[in-house]
C-alpha positions as CSV (number, residue, x, y, z in Angstrom):
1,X,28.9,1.2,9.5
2,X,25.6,1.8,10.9
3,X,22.9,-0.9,11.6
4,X,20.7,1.3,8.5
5,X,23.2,0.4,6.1
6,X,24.3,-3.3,7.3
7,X,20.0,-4.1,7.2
8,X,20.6,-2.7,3.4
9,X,23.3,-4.7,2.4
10,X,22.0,-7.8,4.3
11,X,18.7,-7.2,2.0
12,X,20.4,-6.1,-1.5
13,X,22.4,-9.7,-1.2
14,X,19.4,-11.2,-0.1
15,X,17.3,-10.1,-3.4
16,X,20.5,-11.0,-5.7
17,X,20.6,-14.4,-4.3
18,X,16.5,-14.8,-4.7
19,X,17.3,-12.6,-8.2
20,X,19.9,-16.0,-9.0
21,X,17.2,-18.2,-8.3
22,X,18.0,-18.7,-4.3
23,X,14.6,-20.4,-2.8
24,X,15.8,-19.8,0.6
25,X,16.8,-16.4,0.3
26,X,13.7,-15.5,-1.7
27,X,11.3,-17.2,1.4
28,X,12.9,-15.1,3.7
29,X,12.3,-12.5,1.9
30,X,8.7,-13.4,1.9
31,X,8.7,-13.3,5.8
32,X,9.9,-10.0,6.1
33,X,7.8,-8.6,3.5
34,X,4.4,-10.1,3.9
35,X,2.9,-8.5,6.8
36,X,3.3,-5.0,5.4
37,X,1.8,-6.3,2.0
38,X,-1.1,-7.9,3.4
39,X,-2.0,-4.9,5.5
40,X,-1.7,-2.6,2.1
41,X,-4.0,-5.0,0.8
42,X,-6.7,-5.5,3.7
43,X,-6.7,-1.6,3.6
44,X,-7.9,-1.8,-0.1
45,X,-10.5,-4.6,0.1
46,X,-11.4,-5.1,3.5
47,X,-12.3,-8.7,3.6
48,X,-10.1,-10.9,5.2
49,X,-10.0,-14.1,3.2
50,X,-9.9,-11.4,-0.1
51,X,-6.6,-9.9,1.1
52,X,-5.0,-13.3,2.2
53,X,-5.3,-14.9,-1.0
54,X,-4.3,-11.4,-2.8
55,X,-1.3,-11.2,-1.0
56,X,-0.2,-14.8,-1.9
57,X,-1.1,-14.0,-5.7
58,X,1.4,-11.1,-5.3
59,X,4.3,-12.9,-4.3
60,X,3.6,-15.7,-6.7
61,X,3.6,-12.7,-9.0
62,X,6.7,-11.9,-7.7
63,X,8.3,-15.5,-7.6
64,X,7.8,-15.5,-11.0
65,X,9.3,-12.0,-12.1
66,X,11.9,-12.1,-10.0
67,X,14.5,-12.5,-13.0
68,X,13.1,-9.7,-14.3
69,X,13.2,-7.5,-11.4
70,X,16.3,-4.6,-11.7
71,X,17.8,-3.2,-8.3
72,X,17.6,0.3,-8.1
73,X,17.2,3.1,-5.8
74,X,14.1,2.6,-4.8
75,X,13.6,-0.1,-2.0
76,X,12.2,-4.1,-2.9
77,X,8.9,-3.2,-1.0
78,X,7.7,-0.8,-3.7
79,X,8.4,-3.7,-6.5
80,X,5.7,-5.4,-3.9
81,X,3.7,-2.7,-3.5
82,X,3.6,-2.5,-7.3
83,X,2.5,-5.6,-8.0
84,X,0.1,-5.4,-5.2
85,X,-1.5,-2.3,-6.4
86,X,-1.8,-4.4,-10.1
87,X,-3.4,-7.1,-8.4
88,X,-6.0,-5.6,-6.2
89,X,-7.0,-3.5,-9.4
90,X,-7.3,-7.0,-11.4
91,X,-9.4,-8.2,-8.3
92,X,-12.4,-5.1,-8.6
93,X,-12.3,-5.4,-12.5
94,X,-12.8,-9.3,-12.3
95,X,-15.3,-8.5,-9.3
96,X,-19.4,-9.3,-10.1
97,X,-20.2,-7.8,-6.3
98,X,-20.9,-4.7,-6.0
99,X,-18.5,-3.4,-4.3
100,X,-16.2,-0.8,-6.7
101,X,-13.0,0.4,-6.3
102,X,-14.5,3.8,-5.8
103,X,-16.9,3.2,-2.6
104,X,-14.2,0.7,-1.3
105,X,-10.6,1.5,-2.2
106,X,-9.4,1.9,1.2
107,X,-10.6,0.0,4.3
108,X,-9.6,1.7,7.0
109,X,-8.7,0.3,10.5
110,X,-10.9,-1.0,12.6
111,X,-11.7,1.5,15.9
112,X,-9.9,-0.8,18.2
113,X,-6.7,-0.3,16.5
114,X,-7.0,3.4,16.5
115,X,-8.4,4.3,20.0
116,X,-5.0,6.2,20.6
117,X,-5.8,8.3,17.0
118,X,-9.1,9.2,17.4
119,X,-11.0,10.7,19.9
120,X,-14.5,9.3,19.9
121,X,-15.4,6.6,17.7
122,X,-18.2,8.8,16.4
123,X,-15.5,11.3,14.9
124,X,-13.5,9.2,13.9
125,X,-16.2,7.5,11.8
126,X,-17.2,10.5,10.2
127,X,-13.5,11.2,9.0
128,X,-13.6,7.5,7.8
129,X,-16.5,8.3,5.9
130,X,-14.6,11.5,4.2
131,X,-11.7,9.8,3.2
132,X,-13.9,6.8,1.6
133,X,-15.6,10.3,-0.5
134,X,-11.9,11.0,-1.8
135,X,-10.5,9.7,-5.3
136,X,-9.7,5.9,-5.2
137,X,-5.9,7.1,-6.1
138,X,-5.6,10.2,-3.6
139,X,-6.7,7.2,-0.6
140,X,-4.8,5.2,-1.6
141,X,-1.5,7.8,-1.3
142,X,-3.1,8.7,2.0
143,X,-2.8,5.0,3.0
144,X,0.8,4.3,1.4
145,X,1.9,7.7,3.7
146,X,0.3,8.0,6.7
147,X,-0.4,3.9,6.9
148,X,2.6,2.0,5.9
149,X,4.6,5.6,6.3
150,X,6.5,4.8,2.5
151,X,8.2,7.8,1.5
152,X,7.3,9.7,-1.4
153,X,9.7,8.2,-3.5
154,X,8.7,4.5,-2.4
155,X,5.1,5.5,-3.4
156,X,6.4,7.6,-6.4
157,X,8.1,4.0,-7.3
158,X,5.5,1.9,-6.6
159,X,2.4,3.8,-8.8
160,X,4.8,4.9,-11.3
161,X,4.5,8.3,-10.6
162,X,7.0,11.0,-10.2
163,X,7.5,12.0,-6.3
164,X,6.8,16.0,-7.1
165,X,3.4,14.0,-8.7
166,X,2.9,12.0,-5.7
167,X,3.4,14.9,-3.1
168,X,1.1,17.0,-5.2
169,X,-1.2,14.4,-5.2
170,X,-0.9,14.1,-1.4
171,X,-1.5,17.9,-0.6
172,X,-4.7,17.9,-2.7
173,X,-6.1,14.4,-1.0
174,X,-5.1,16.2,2.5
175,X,-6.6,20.0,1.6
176,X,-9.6,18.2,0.0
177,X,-10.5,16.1,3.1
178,X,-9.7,19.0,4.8
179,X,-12.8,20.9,3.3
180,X,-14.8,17.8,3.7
181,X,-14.4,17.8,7.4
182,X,-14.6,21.8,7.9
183,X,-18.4,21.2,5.6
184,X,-16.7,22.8,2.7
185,X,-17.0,20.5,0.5
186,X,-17.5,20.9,-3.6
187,X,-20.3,18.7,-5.1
């Protein structure tokens, strides 16, 4: 058996035993899961403090659907990523600054965590500023992909969508920021 499908197992039995009501089995899933939530969160609002107590609303959103929650064939973190996506939209509508969901959707990382990505700071700056340009929904694909590197069907899962949807989706965000880089841009 390999050590793919032993971490699977281990993980199913994990979220039947949180499923049954399992406190222990239902913080460790916590553990393993909260870094890469928090991260998909701080990519969407950029503040800190924001995304910290966004990410614990999510898995006491979690906590308390968990009897609810079905296993199927799409992984636990896109049930997360679900509910995170649900809650940072909540957090813009309920919002008064004026920061939107359109000029803010995705923070991106900070240069010092990119240095090996980008080649200058100044370029990578400017192709921070064209993904900002790009619908709130085609980042945030861009930032489920290439960021946390979820499959298609993990993201297709988590937004709901169907994964031809989500790959089309993904194609159109990539040509798009394509043209905005080369200066072909549509306004």
């Amino acid at each position: 058996m390999s050590e793919a499908t032993l971490k699977k197992e281990w993980e199913d039995a994990l979220i039947a035993r949180a499923v049954d009501g399992d406190d222990e089995a239902f913080t460790k899933l916590y553990d393993l899961y909260f870094d890469r939530i928090y991260r998909h969160i701080c990519y969407r609002v950029g503040q800190i403090q924001d995304a910290e107590d966004l990410t614990q609303q999510v898995f006491v959103q979690a906590w308390r659907a968990l009897g609810r929650y079905k296993q199927t064939t799409s992984p636990f973190v896109a049930w997360l990523l679900t509910i995170a996506h649900n809650v940072v939209v909540s957090f813009y509508r309920r919002s008064k600054s004026t920061n939107s969901l359109e000029a803010d959707a995705v923070d991106w990382p900070s240069n010092e965590r990119v240095d090996g990505i980008a080649e200058t700071r100044v370029e990578y700056e400017r192709v921070q500023k064209m993904i900002r340009r790009l619908k709130p929904e085609h980042q945030q694909i861009l930032a489920m992909r290439f960021l946390e590197d979820l499959a298609h069907r993990d993201i297709a899962a988590a937004l709901g969508k169907s994964e031809a949807n989500v790959r089309v989706m993904q194609f159109r965000a990539l040509n798009e920021l394509r043209q905005l880089l080369d200066g072909k841009e549509h306004r």
